[in-house]
ModelCIF file with pLDDT and N, C-alpha, C, O atoms, coordinates in Angstrom:
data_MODEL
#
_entry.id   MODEL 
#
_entity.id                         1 
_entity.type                       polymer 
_entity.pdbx_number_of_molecules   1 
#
_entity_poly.entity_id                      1 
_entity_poly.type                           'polypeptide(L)' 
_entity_poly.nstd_linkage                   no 
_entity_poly.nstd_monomer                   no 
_entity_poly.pdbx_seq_one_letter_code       
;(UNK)(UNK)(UNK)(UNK)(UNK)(UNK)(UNK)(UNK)(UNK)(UNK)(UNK)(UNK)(UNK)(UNK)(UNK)(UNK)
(UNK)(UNK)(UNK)(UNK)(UNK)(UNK)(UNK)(UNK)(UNK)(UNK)(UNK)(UNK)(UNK)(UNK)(UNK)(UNK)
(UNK)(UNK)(UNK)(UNK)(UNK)(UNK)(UNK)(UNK)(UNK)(UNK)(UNK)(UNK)(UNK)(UNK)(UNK)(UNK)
(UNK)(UNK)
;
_entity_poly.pdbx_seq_one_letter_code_can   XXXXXXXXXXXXXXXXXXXXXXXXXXXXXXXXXXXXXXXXXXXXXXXXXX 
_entity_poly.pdbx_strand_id                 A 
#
loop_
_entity_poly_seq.entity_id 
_entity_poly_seq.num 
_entity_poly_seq.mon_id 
_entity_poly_seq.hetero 
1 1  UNK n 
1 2  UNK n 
1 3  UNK n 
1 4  UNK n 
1 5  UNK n 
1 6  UNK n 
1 7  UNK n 
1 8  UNK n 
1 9  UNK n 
1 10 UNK n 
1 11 UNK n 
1 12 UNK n 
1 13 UNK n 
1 14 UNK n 
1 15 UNK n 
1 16 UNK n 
1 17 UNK n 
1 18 UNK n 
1 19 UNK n 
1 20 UNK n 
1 21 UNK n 
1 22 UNK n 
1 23 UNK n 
1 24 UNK n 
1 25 UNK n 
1 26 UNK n 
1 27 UNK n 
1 28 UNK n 
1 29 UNK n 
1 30 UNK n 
1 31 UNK n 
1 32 UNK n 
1 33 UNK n 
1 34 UNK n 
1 35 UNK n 
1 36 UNK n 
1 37 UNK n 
1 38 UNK n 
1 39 UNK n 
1 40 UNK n 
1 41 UNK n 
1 42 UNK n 
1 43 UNK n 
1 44 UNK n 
1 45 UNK n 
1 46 UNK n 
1 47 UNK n 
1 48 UNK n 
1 49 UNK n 
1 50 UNK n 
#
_struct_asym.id          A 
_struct_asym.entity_id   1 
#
loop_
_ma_qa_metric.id 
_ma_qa_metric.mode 
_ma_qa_metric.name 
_ma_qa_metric.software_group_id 
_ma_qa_metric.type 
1 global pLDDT . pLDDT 
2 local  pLDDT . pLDDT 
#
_ma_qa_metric_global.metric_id      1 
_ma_qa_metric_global.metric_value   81.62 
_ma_qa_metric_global.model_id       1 
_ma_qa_metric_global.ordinal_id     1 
#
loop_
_ma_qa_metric_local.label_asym_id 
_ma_qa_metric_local.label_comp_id 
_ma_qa_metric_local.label_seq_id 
_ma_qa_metric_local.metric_id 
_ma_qa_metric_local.metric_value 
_ma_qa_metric_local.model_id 
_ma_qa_metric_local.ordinal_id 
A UNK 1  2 83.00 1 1  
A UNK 2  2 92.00 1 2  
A UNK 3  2 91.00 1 3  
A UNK 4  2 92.00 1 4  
A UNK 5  2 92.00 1 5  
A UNK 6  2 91.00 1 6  
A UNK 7  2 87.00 1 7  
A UNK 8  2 87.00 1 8  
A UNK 9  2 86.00 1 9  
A UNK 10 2 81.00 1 10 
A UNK 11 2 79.00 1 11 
A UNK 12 2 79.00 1 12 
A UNK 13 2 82.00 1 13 
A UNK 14 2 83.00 1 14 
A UNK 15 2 83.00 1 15 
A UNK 16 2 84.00 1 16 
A UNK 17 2 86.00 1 17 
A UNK 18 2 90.00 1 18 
A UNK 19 2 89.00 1 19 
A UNK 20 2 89.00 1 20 
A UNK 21 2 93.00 1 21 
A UNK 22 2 93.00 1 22 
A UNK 23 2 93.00 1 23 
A UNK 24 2 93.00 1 24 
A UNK 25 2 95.00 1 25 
A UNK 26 2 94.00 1 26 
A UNK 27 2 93.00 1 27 
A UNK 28 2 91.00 1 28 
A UNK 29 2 90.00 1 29 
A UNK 30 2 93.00 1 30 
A UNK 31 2 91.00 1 31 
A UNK 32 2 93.00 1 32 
A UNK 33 2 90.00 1 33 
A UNK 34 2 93.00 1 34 
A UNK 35 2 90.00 1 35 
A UNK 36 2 89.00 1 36 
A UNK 37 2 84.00 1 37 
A UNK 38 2 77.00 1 38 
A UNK 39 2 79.00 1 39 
A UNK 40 2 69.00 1 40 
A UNK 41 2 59.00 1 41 
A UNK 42 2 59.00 1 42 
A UNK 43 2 58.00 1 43 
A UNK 44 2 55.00 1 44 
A UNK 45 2 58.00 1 45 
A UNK 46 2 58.00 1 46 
A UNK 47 2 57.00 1 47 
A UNK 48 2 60.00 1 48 
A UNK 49 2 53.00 1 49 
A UNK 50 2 55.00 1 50 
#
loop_
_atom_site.group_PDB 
_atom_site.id 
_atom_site.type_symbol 
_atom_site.label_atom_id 
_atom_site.label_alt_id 
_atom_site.label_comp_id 
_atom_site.label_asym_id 
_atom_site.label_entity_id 
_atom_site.label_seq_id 
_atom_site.pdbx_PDB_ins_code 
_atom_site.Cartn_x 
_atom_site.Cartn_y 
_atom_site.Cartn_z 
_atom_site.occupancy 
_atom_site.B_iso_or_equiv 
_atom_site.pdbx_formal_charge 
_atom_site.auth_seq_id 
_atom_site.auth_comp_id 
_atom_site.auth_asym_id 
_atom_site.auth_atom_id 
_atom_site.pdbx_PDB_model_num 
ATOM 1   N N  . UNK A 1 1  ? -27.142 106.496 86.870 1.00 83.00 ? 1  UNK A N  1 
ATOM 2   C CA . UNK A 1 1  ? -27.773 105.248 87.272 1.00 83.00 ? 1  UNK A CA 1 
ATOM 3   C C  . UNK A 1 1  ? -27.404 104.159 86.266 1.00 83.00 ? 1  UNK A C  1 
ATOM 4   O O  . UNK A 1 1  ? -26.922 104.397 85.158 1.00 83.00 ? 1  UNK A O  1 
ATOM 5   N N  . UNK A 1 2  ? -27.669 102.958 86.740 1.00 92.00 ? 2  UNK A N  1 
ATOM 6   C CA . UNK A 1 2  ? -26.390 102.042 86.012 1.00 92.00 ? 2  UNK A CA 1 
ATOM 7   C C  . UNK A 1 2  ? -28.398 101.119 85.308 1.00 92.00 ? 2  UNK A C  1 
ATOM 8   O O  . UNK A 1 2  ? -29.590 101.124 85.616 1.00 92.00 ? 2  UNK A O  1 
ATOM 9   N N  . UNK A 1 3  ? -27.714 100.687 84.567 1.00 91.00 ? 3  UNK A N  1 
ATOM 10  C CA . UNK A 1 3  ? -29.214 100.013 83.717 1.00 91.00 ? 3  UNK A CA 1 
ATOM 11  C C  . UNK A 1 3  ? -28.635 98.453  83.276 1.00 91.00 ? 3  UNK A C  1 
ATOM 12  O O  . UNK A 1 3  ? -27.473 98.206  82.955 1.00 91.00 ? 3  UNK A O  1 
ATOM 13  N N  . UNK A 1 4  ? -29.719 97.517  83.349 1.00 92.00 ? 4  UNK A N  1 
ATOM 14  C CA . UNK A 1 4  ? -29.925 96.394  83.589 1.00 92.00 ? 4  UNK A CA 1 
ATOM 15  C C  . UNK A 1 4  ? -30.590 95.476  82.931 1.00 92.00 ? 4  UNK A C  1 
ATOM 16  O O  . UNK A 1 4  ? -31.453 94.856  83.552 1.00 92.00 ? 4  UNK A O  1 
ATOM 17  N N  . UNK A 1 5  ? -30.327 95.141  81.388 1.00 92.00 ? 5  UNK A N  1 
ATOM 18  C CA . UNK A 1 5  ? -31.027 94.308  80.397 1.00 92.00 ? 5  UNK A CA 1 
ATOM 19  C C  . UNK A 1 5  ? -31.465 93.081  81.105 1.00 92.00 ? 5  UNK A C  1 
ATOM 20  O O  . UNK A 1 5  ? -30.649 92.240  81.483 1.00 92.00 ? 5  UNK A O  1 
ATOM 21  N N  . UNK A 1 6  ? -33.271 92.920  81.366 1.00 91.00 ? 6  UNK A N  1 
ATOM 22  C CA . UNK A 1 6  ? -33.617 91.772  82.119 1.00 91.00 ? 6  UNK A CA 1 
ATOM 23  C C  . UNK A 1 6  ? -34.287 91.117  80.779 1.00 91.00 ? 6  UNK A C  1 
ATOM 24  O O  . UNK A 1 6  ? -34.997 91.809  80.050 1.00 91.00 ? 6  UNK A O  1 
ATOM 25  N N  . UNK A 1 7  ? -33.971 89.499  80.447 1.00 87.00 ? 7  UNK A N  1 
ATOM 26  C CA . UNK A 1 7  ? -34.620 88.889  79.560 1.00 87.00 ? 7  UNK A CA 1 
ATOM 27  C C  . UNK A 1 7  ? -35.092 87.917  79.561 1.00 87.00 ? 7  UNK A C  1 
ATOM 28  O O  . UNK A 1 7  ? -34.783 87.533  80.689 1.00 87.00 ? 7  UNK A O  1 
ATOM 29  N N  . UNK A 1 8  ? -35.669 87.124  79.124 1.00 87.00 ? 8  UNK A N  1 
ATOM 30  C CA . UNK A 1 8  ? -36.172 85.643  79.300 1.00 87.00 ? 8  UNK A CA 1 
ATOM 31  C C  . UNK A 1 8  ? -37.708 85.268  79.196 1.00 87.00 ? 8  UNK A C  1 
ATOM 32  O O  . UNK A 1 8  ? -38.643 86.068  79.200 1.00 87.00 ? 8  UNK A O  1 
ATOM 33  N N  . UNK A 1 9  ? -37.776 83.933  79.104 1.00 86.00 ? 9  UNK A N  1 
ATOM 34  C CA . UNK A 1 9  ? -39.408 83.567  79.074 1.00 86.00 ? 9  UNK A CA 1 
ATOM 35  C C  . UNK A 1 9  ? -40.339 84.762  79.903 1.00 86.00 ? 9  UNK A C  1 
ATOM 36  O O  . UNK A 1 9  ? -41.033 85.621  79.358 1.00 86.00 ? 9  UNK A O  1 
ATOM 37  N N  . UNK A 1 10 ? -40.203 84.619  80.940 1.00 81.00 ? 10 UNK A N  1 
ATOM 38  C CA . UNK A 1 10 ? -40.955 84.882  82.020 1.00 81.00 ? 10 UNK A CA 1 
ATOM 39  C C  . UNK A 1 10 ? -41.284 86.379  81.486 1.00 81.00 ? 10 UNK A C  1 
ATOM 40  O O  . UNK A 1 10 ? -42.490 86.574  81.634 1.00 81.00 ? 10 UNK A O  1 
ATOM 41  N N  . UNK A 1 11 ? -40.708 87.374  80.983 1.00 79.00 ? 11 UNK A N  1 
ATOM 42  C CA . UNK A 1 11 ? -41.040 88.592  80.674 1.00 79.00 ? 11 UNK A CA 1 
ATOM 43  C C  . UNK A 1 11 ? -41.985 88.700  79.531 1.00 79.00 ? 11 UNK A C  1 
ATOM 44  O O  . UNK A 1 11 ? -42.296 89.830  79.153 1.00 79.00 ? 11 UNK A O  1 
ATOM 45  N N  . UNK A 1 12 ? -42.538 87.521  78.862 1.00 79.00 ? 12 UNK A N  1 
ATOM 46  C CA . UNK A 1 12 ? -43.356 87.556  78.185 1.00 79.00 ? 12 UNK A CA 1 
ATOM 47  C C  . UNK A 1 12 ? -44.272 86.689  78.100 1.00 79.00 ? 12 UNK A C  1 
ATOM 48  O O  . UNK A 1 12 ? -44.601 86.172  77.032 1.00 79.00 ? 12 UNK A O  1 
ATOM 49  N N  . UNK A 1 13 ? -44.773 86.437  79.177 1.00 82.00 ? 13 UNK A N  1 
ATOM 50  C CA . UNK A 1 13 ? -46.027 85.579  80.184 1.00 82.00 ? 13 UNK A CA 1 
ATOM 51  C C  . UNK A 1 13 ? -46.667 86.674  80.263 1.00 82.00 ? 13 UNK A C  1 
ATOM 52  O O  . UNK A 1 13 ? -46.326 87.856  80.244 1.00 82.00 ? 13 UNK A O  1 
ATOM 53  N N  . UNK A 1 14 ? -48.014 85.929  80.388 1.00 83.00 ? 14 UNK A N  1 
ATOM 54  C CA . UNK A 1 14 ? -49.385 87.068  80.968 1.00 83.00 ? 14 UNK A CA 1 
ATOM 55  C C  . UNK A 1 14 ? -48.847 87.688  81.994 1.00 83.00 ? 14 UNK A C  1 
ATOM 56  O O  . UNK A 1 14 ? -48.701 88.870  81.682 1.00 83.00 ? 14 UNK A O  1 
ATOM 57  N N  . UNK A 1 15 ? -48.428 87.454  83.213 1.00 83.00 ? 15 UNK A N  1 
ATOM 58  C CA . UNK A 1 15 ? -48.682 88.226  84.451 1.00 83.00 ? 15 UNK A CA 1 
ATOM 59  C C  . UNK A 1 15 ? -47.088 88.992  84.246 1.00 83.00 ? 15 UNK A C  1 
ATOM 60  O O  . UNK A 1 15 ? -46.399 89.149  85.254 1.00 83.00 ? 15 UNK A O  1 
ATOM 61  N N  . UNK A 1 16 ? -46.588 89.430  82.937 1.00 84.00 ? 16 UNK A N  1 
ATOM 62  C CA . UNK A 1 16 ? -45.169 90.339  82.948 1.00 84.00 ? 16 UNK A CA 1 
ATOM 63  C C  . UNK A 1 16 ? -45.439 91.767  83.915 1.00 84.00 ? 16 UNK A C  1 
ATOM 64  O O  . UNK A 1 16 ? -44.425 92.269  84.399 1.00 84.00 ? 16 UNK A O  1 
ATOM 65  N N  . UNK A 1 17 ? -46.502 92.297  84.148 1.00 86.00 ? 17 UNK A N  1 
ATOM 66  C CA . UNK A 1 17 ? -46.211 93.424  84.731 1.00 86.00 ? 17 UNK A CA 1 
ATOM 67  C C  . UNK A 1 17 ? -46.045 93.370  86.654 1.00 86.00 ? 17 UNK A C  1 
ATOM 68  O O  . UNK A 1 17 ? -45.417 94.192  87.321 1.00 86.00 ? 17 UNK A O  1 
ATOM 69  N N  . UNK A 1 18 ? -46.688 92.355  87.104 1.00 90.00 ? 18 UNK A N  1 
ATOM 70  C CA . UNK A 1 18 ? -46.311 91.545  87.831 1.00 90.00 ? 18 UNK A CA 1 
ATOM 71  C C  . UNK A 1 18 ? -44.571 91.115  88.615 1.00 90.00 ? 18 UNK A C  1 
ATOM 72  O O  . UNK A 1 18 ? -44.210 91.057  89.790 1.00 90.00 ? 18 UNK A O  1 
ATOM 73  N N  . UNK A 1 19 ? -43.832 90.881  87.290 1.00 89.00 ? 19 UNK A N  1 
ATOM 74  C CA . UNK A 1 19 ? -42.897 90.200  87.697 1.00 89.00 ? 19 UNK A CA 1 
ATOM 75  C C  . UNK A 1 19 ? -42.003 91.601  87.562 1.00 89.00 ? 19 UNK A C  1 
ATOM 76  O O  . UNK A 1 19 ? -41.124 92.054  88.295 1.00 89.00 ? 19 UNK A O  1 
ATOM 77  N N  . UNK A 1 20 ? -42.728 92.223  86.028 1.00 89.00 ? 20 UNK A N  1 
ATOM 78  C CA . UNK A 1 20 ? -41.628 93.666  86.275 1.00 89.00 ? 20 UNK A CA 1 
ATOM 79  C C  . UNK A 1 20 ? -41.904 94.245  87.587 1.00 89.00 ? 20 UNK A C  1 
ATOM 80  O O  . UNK A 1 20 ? -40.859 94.524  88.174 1.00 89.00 ? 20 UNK A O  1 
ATOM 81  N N  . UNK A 1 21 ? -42.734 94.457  88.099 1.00 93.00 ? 21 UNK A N  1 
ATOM 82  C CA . UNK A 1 21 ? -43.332 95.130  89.622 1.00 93.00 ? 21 UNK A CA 1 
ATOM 83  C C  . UNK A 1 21 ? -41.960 94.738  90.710 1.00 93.00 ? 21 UNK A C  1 
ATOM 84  O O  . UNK A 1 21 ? -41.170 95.529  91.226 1.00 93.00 ? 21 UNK A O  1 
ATOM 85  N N  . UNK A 1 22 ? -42.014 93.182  90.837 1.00 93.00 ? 22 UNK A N  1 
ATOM 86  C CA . UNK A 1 22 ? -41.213 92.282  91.733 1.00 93.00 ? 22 UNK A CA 1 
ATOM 87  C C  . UNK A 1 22 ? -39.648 92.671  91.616 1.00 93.00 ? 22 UNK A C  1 
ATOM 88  O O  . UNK A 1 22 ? -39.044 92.885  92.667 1.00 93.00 ? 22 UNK A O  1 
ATOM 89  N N  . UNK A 1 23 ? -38.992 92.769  90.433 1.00 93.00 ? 23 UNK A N  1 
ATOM 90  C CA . UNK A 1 23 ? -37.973 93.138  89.791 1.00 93.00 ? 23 UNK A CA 1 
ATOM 91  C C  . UNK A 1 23 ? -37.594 94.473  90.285 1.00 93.00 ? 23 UNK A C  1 
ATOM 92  O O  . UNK A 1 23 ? -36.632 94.610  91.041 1.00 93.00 ? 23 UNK A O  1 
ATOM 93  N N  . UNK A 1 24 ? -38.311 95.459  89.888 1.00 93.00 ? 24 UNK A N  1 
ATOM 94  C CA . UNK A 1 24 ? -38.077 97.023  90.290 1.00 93.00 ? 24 UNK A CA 1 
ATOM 95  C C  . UNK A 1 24 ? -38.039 97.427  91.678 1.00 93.00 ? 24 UNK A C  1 
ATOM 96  O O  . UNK A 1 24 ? -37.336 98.376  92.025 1.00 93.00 ? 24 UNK A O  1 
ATOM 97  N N  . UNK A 1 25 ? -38.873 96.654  92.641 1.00 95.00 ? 25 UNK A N  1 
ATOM 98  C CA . UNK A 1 25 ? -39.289 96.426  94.087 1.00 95.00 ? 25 UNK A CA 1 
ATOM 99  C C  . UNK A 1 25 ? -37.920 95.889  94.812 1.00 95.00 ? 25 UNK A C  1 
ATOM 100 O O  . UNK A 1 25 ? -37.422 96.401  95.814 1.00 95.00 ? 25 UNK A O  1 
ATOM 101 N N  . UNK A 1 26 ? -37.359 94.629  94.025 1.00 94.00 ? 26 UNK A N  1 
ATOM 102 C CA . UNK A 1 26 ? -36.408 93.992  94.421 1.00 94.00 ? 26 UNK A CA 1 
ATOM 103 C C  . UNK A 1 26 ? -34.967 95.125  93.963 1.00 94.00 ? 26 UNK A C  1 
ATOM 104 O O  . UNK A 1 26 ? -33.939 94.884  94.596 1.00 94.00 ? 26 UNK A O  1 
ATOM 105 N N  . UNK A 1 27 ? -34.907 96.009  93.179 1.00 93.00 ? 27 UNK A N  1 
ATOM 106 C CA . UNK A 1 27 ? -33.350 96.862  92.610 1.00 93.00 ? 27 UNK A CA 1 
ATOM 107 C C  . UNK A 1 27 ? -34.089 97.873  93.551 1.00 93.00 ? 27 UNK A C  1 
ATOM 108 O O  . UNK A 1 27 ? -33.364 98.043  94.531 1.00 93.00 ? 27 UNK A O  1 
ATOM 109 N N  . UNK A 1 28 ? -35.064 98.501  93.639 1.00 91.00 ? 28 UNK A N  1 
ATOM 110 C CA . UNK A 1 28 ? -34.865 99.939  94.270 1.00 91.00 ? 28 UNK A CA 1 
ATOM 111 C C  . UNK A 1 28 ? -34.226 99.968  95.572 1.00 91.00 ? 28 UNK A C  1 
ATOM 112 O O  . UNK A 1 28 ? -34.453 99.327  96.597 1.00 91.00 ? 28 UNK A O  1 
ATOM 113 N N  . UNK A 1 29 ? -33.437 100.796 95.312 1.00 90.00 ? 29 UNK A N  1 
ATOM 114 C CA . UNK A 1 29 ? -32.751 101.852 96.054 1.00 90.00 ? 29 UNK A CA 1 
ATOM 115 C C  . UNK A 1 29 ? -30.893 101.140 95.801 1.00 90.00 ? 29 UNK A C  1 
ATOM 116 O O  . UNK A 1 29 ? -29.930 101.278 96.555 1.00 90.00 ? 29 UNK A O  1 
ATOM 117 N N  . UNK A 1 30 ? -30.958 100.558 94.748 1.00 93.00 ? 30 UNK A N  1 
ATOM 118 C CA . UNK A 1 30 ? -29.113 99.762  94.444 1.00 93.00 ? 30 UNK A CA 1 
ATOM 119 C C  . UNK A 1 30 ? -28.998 100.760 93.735 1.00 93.00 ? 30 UNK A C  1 
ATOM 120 O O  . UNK A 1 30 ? -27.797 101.026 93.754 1.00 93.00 ? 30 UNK A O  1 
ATOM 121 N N  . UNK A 1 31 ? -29.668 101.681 92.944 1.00 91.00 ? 31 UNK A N  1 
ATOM 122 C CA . UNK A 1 31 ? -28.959 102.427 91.740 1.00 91.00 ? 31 UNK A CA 1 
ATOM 123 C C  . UNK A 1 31 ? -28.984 101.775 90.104 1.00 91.00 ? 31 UNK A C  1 
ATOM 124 O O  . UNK A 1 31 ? -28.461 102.201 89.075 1.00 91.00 ? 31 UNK A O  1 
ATOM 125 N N  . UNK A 1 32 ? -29.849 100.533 90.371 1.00 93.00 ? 32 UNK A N  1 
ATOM 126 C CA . UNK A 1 32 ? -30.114 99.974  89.085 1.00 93.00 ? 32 UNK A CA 1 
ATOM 127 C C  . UNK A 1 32 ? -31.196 99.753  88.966 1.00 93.00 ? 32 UNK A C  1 
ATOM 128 O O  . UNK A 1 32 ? -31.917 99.235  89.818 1.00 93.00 ? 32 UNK A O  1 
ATOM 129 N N  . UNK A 1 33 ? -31.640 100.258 87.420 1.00 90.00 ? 33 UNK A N  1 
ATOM 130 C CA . UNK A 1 33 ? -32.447 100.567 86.434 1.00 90.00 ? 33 UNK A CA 1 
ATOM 131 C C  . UNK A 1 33 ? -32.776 98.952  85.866 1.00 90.00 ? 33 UNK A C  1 
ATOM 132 O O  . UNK A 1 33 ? -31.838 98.409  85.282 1.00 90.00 ? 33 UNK A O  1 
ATOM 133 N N  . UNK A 1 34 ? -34.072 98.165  86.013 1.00 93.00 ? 34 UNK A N  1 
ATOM 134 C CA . UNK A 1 34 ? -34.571 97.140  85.014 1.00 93.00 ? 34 UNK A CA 1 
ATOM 135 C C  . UNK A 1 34 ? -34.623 97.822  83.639 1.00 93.00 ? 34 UNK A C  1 
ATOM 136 O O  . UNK A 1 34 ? -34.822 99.007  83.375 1.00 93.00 ? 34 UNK A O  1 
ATOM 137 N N  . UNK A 1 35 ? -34.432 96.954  82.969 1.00 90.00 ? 35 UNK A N  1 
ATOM 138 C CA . UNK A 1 35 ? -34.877 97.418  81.466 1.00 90.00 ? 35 UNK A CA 1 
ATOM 139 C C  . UNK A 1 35 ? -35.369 96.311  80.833 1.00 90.00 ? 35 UNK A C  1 
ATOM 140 O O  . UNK A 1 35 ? -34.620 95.345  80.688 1.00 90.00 ? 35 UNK A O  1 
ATOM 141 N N  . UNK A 1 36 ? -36.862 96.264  80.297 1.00 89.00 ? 36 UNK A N  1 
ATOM 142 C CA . UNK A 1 36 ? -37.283 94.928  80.336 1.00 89.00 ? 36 UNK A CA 1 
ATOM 143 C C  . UNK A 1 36 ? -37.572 95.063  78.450 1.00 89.00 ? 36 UNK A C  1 
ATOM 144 O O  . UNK A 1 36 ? -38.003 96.151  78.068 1.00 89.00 ? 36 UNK A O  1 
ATOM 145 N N  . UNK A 1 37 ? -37.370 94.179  77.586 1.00 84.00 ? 37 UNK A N  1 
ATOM 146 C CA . UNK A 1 37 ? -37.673 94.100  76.160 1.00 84.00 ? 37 UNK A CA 1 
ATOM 147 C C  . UNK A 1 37 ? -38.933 94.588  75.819 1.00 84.00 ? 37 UNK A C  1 
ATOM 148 O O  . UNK A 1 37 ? -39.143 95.215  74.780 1.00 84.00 ? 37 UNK A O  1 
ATOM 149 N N  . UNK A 1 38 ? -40.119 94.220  76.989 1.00 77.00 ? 38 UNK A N  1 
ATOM 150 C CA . UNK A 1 38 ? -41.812 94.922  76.635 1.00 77.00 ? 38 UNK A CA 1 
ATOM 151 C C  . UNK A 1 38 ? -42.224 95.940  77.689 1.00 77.00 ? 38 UNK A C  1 
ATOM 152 O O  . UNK A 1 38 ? -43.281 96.043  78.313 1.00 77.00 ? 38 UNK A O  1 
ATOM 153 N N  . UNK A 1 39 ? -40.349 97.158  77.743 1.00 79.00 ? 39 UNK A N  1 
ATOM 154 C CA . UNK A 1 39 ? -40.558 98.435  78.207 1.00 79.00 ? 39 UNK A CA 1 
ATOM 155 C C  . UNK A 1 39 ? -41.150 99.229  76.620 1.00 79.00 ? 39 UNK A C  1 
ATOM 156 O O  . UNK A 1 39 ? -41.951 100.164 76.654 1.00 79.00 ? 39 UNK A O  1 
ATOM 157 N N  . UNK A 1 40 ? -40.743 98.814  75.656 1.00 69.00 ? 40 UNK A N  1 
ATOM 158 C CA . UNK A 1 40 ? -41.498 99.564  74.399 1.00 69.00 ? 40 UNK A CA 1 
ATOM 159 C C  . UNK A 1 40 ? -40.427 99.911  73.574 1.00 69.00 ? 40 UNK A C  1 
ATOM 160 O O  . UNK A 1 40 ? -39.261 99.633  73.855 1.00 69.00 ? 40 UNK A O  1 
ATOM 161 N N  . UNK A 1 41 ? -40.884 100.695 72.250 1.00 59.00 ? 41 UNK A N  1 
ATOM 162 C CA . UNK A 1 41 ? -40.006 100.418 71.267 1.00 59.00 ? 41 UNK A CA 1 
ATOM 163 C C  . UNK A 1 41 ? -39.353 101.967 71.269 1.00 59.00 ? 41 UNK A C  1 
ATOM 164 O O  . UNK A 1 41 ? -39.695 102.803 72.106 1.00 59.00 ? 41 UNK A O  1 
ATOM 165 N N  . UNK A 1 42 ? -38.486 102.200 70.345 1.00 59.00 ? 42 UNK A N  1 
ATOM 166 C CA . UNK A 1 42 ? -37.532 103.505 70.176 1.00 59.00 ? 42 UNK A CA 1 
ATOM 167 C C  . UNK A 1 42 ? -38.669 104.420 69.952 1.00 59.00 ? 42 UNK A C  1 
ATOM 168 O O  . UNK A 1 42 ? -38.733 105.259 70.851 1.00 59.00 ? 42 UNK A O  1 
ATOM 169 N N  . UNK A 1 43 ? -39.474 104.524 69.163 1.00 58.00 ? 43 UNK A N  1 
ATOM 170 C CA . UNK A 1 43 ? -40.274 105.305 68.779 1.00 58.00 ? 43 UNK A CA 1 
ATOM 171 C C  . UNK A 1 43 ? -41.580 105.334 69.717 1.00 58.00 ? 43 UNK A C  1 
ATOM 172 O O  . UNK A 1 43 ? -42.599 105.706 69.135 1.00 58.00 ? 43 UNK A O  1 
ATOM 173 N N  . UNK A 1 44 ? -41.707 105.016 71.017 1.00 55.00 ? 44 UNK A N  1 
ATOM 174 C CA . UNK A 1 44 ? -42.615 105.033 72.091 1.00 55.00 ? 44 UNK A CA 1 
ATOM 175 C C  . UNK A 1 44 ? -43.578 104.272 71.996 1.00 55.00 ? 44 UNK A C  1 
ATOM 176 O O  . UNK A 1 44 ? -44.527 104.663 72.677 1.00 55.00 ? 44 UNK A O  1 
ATOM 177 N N  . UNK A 1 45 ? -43.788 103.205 71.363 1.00 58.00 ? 45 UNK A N  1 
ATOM 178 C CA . UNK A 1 45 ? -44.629 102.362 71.109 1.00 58.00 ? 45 UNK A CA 1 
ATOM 179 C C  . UNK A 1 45 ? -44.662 101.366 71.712 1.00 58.00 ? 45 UNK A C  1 
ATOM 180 O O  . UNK A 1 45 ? -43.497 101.008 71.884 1.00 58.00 ? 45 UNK A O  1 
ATOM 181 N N  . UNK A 1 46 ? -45.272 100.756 72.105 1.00 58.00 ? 46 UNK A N  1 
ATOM 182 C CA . UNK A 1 46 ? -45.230 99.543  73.629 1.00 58.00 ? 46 UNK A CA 1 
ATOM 183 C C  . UNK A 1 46 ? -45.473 98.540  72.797 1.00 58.00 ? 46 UNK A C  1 
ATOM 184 O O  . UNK A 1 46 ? -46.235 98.644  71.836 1.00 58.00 ? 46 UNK A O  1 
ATOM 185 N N  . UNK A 1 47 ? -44.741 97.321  73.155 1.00 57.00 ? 47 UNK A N  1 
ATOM 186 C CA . UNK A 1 47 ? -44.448 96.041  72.285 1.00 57.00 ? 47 UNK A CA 1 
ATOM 187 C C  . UNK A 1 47 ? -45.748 94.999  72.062 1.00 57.00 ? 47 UNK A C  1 
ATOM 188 O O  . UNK A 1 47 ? -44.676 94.402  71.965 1.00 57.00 ? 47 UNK A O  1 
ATOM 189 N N  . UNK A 1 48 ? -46.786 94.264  71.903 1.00 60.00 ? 48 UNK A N  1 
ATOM 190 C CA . UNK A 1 48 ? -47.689 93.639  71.533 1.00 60.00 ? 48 UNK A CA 1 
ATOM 191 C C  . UNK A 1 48 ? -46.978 92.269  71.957 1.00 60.00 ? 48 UNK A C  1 
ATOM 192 O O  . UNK A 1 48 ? -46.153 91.702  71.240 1.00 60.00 ? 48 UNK A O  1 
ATOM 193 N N  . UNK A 1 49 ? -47.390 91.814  73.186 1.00 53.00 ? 49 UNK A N  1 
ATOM 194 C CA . UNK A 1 49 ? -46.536 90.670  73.341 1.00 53.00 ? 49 UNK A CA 1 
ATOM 195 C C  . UNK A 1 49 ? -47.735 89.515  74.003 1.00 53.00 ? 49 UNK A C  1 
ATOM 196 O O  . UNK A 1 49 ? -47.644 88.682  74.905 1.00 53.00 ? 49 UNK A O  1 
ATOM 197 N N  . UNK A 1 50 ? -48.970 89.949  73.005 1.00 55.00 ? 50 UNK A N  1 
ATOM 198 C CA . UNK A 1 50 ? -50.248 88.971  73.533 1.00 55.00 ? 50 UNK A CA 1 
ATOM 199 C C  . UNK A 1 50 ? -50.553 87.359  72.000 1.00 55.00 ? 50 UNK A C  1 
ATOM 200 O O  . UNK A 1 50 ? -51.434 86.514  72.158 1.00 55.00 ? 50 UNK A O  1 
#
């Protein structure tokens, strides 16, 4: 599966899980993977982006 660095303002607005929702909704079934910056860190830790 092919993966897809998504970046910008908008991914770190209140309603980000929202737009990641819209994003993943909009690729499923192409074979591409979103990968969003506040998917979390190397060490499994989810990013603090309040």
């Amino acid at each position: 599966m092919k993966r897809i660095y998504i970046a910008g303002p908008w991914v770190f607005r209140p309603n980000t899980e929202d737009f990641k929702a819209d994003v993943r909704a909009l690729l499923h079934g192409s074979g591409t993977e979103p990968v969003f910056p506040t998917d979390g860190l190397p060490d499994g830790t989810d990013m603090d982006v309040s």
